[in-house]
N, C-alpha and C positions, 0 to 999 in steps of 0.2 A: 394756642394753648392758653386755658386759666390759669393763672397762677393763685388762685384764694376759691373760697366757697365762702355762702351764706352763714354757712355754723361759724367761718374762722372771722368774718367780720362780727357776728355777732358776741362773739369772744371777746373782743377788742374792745370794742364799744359797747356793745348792750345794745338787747333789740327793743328794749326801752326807749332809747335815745335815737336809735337809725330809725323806727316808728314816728319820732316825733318831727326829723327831718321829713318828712312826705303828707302833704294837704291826705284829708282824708279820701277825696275818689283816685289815689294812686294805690297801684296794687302793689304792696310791699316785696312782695319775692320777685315781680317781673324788673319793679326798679333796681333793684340792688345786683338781678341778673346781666342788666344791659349795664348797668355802672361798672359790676366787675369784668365783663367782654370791650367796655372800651378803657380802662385801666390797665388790662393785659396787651391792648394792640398797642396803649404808650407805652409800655414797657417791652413790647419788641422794638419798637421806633428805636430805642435804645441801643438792646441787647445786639439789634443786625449789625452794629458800626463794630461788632467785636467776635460776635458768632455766628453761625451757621442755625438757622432756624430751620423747623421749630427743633427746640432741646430735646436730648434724648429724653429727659424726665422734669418736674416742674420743681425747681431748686427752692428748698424750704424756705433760705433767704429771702425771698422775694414774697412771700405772701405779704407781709406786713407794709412795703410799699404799695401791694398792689390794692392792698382792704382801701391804704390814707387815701391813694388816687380815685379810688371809688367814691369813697364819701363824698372826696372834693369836687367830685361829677355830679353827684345828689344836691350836694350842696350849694351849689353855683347854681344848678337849675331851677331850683326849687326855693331860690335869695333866702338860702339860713347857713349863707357863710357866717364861721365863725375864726376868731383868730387860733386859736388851737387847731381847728379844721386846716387852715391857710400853713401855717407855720409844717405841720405835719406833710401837707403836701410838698413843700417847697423841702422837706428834708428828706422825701422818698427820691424827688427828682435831683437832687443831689448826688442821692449814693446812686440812682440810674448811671447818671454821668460819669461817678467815679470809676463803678464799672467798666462804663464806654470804653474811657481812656486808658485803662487797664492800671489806676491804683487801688483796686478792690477787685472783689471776686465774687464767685458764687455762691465759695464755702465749700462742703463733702462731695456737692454735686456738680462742681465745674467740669466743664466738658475739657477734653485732653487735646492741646492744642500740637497739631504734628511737627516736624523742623524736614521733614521726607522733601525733597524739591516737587516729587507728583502731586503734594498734596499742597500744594497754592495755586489758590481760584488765578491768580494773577500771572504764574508764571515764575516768578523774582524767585532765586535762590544765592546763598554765598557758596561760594569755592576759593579753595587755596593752591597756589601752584606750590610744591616742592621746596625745603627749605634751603640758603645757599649759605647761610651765617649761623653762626652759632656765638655764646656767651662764654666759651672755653674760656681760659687764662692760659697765659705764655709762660713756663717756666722762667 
């Protein structure tokens, strides 16, 4: 799944400016296509350590990592890193992370995580036996 399109990087940045990241015999929409399909497979690298892929739908959250990761894929290859590029990057893969580990989310679009025991790929569920104590007070 993508998670961004050309319009929403151009949004971001300006097609001004992603025009000036690429030598002039690179074809502007085919780079920024492959930029944004390998910024989306880093950002399942992610998403797998927490969800079930691919997502029902492409969670609005994530567009704006996934435009930084593209640039930064333009831009490394094309040697016009820049510190705003780099700093952006490292702040997408950040919240990747934070997601992973489950202190962020997706937002409206998080997918609904089960507690059902059928529904762990792993098997693991908790149970309780029966209780034999209680918190009463003794007259």
């Amino acid at each position: 799944m993508i998670y961004a399109t050309l319009e929403q990087m151009e949004q971001d940045w300006g097609a001004a400016f992603l025009g000036d990241l690429l030598p002039a015999d690179v074809e502007y929409a085919d780079a920024y296509e492959v930029a944004l399909s390998k910024a989306s497979a880093e950002i399942d690298i992610h998403l797998s350590a927490r969800y079930t892929l691919p997502l029902p739908a492409a969670p609005a959250g994530l567009v704006t990592p996934c435009v930084n990761i593209a640039i930064y894929h333009v831009a490394v290859r094309h040697t016009a890193l820049t510190v705003t590029i780099d700093d952006r990057y490292k702040q997408a893969v950040e919240l990747l992370e934070r997601i992973a580990d489950g202190k962020a989310g997706l937002g409206a679009e998080e997918p609904r995580v089960s507690s059902e025991p059928e529904a762990s790929a792993g098997g693991a569920y908790f149970t309780a036996n029966e209780r034999h104590f209680s918190r009463r007070t003794l007259p």
